[in-house]
C-alpha positions as CSV (number, residue, x, y, z in Angstrom):
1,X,0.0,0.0,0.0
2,X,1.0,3.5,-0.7
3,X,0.9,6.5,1.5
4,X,-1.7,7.9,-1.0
5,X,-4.1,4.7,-0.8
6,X,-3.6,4.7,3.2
7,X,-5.6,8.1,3.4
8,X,-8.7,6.0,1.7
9,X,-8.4,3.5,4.7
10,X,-9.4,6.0,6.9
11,X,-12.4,5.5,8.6
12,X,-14.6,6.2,11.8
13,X,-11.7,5.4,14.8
14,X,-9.3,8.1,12.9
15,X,-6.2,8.5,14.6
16,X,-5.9,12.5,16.2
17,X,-2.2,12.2,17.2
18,X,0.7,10.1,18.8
19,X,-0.8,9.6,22.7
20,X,2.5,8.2,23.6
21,X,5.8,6.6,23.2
22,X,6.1,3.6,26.5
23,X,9.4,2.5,26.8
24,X,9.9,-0.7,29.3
25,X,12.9,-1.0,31.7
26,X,14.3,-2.0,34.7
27,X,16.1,1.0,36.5
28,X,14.5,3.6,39.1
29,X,17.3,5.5,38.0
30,X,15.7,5.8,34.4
31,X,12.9,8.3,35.5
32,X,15.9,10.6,37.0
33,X,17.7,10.6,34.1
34,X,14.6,12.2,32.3
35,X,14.0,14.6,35.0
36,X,17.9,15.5,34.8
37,X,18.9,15.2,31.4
38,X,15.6,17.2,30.1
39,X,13.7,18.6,32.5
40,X,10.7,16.5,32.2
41,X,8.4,16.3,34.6
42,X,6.3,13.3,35.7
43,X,2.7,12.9,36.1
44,X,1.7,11.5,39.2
45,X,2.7,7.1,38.5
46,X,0.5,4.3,38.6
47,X,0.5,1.0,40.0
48,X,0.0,-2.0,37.7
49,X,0.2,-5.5,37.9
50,X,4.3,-6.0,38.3
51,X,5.0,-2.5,37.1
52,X,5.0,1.2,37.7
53,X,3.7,3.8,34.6
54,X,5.4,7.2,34.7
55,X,3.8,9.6,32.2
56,X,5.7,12.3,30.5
57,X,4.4,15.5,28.8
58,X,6.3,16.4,25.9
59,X,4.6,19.0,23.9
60,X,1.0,17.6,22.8
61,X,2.4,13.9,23.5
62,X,3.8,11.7,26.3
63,X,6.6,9.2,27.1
64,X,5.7,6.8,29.1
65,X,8.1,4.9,30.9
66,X,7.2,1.0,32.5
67,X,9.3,-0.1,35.3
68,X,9.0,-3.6,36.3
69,X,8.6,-4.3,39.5
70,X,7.0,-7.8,39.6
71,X,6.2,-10.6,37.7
72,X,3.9,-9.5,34.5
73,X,3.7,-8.4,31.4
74,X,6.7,-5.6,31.3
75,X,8.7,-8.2,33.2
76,X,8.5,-10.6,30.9
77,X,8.9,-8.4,28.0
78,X,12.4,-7.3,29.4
79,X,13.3,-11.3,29.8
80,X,13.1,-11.2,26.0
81,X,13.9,-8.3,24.6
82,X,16.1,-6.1,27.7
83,X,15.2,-2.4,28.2
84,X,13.3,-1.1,25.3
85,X,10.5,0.7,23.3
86,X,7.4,-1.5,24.4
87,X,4.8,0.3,22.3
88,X,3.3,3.2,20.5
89,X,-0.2,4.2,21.5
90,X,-2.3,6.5,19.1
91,X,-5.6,8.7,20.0
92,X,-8.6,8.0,18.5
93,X,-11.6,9.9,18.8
94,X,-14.0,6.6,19.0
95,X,-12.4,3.7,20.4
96,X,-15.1,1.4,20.1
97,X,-15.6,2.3,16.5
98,X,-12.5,1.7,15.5
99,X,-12.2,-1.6,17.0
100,X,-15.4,-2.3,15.3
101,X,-13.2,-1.7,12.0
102,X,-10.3,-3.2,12.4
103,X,-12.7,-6.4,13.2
104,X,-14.2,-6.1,9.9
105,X,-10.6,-5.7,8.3
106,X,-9.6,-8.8,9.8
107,X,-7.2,-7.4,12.0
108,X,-5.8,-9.4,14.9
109,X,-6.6,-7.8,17.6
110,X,-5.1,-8.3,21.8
111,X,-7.9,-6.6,23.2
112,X,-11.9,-7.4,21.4
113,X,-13.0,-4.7,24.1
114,X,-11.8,-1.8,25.4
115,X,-10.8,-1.9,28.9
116,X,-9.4,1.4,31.7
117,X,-6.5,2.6,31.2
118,X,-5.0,5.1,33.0
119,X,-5.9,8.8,34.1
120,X,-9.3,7.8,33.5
121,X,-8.6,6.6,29.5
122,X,-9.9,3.4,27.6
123,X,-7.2,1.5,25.6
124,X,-7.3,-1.2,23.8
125,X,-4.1,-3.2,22.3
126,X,-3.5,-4.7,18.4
127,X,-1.6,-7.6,18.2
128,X,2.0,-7.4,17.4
129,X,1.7,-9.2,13.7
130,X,-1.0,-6.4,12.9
131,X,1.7,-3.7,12.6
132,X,5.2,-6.0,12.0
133,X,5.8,-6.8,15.2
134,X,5.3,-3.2,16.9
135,X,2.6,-3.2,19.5
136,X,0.5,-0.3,18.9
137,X,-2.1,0.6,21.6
138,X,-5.8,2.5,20.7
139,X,-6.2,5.4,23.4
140,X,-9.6,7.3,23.6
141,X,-9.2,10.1,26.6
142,X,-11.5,10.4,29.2
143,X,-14.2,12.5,28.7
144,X,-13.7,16.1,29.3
145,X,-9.8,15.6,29.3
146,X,-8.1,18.4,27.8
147,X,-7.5,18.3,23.8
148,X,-4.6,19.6,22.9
């Protein structure tokens, strides 16, 4: 496919912007380096099964960083493939619509539903093989969160 015959695919879960950029890791010492190498500043973390989610805000985006602390999914991501980017999550302004279409495209898909995500988000994951082995993530914010 072309980059002219992808703006035909385009349907009702259109993609607004680049949500975030997660990057998976062992070190504590990670998060200080973004503080002190650019200034960043984190958003308050949550807790999730094995691991700790740091949210960045870099101009209308985030990184995200995913620090394993237990057994789970980050952990066992790092067994395989060491510190590294984990995924790419894009904004849509319909999750459940374009779910619905990626369905009907045949797409394999990680997550059927949506499910929470966090600061109030729903998220949903594609498989892997959908995008060539780079895990891309659906993110529709929660209602009445800023737009940027």
């Amino acid at each position: 496919m072309t980059c002219s015959d992808a703006k035909t695919k385009a349907g009702r879960g259109r993609i607004r912007r680049i949500h975030h950029v997660a990057f998976a890791h062992h070190e504590p010492a990670v998060v200080d380096s973004l503080v002190d190498l650019f200034g960043l500043q984190c958003t308050e973390p949550e807790i999730g099964a094995g691991f700790v989610e740091r949210m960045f805000p870099v101009g209308d985006s985030y990184f995200q960083t995913l620090e394993a602390t237990g057994p789970g999914v980050v952990e066992r991501f790092l067994a395989r493939r060491g510190p590294a980017l984990h995924h790419v999550a894009f904004e849509v302004d319909d999750i459940d619509a374009a779910l619905e279409e990626l369905k009907q495209r045949g797409t394999k898909l990680a997550d059927e539903f949506p499910r929470p995500g966090g600061s109030g988000t729903r998220v949903a994951f594609l498989h892997p093989s959908a995008c060539g082995g780079l895990l891309v993530e659906l993110v529709q914010p929660a209602p009445g969160a800023p737009r940027w």
